[in-house]
C-alpha positions as CSV (number, residue, x, y, z in Angstrom):
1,X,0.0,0.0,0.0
2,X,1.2,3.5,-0.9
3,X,1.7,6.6,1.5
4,X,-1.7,7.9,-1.1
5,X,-3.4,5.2,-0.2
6,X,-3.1,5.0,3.2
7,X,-3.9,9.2,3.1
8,X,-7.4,8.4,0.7
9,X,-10.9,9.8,2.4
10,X,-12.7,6.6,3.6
11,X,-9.5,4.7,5.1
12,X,-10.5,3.4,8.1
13,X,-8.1,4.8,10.5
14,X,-8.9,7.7,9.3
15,X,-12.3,8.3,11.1
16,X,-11.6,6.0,13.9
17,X,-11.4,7.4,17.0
18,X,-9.1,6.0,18.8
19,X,-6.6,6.1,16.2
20,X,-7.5,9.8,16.3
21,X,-7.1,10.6,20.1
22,X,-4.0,9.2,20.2
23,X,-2.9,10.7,17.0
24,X,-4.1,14.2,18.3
25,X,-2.4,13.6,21.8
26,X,1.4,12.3,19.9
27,X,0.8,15.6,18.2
28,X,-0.2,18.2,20.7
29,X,2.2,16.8,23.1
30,X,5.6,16.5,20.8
31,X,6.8,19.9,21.1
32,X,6.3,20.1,24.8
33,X,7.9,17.0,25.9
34,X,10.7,18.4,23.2
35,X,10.9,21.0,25.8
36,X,10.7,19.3,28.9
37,X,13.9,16.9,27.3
38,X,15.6,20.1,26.8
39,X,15.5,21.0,30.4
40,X,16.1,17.9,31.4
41,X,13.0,16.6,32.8
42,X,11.5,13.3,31.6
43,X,8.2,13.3,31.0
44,X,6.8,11.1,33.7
45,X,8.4,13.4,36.1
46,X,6.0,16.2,34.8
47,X,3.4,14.3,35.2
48,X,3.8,13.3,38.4
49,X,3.9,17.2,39.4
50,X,1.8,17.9,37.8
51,X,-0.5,15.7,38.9
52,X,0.4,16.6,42.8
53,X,-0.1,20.1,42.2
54,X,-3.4,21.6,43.6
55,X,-3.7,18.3,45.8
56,X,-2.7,18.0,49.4
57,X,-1.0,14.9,48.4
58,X,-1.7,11.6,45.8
59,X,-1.1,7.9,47.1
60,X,1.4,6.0,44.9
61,X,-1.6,4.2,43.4
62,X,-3.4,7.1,42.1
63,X,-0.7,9.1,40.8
64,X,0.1,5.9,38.9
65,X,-3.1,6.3,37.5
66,X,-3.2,9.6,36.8
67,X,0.2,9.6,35.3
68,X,-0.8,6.5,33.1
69,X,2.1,4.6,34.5
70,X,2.2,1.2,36.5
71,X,3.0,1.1,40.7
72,X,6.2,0.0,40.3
73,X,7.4,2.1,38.2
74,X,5.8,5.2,39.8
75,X,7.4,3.9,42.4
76,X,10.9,4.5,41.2
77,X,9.8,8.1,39.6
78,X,8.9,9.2,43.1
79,X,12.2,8.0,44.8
80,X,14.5,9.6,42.5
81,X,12.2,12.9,43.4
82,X,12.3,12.3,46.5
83,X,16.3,12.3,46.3
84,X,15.8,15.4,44.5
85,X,13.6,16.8,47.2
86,X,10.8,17.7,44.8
87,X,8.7,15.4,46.6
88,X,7.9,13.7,50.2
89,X,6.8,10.7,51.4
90,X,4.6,9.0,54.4
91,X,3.2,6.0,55.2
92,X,-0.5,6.3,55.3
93,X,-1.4,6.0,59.4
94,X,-4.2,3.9,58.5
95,X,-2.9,1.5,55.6
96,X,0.7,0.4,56.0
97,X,0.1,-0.5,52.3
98,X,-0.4,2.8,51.1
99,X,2.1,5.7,50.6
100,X,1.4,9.2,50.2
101,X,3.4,11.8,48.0
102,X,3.2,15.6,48.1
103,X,5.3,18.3,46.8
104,X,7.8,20.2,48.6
105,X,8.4,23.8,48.5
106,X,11.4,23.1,45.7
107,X,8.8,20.8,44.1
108,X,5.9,23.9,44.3
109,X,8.4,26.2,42.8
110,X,9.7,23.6,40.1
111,X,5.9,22.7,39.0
112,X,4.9,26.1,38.6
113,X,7.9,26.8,36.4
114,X,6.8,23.9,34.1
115,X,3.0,24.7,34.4
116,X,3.9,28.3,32.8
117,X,5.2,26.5,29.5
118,X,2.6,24.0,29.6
119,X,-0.2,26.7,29.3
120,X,2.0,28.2,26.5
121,X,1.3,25.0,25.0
122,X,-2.2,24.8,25.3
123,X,-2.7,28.0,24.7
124,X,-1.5,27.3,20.8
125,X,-3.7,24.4,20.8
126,X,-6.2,26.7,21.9
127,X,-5.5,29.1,19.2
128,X,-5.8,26.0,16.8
129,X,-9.1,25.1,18.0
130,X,-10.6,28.8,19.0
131,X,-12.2,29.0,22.2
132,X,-15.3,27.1,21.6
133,X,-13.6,24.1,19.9
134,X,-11.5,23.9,22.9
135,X,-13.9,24.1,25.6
136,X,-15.7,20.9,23.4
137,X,-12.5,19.1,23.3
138,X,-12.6,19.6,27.0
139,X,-15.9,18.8,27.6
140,X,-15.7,15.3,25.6
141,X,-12.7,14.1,26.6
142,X,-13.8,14.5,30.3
143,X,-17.2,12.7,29.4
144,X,-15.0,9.6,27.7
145,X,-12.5,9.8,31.1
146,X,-15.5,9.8,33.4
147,X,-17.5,6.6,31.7
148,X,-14.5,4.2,31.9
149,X,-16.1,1.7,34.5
150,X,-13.1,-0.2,35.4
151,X,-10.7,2.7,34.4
152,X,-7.6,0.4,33.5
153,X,-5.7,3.5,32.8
């Protein structure tokens, strides 16, 4: 099969939409994990910062979740920033099991740093979409995130 054909109106990837979302997302997201790379900060790191900030703290669990990353290896992103002192630690007083992670102050002042590029970001996916076609985007997405039953993600 030619590039061409693969490109022709009525190929099948090209209305399906899960090939789309994650098409969209590889797109959207190249040029700011480009720039996280540049200053040396891996992607999962980000999003474990992100994820902590605005939160009191995230259990292991969820911010593996949220940061679409399996325990264990959540579990070695937040001991390398807690060497790092980006992030803290405790065991959960009522589950042994269970570890909580916040951010420090250096972990505050690092997110916000990265949170300023990240809205540059959006904001020219924004401008792509306009204000409206944003604010849709949003309102799907959140709609397909909040039906997943057994949320494997």
């Amino acid at each position: 099969m030619s590039d061409s054909d693969s490109a022709r109106p009525g190929n099948f990837v090209d209305g399906y939409l899960l090939y789309l979302l994650a098409r969209a997302s590889c797109i959207a997201s190249a040029g700011f994990h480009e720039e996280l790379r540049g200053l040396g900060v891996p992607v999962p790191v980000w999003r474990v910062l992100a994820s902590l900030k605005g939160t009191d703290g995230l259990t292991v669990g969820e911010l593996a979740r949220r940061c679409l990353a399996n325990q264990p290896a959540m579990s070695k992103t937040v001991e390398k920033l807690v060497a790092q002192g980006l992030v803290a630690r405790r065991a959960d007083t009522q589950d042994r099991r269970r570890t909580w992670v916040r951010l420090t102050r250096a972990g505050e002042t690092r997110v916000d740093e990265l949170i300023a590029r990240a809205e540059v970001h959006q904001a020219q996916l924004v401008s792509t979409l306009g204000k409206d076609g944003a604010d849709a985007l949003r309102t799907a997405l959140t709609r397909v995130i909040a039906s997943g039953k057994d949320d494997p993600c």
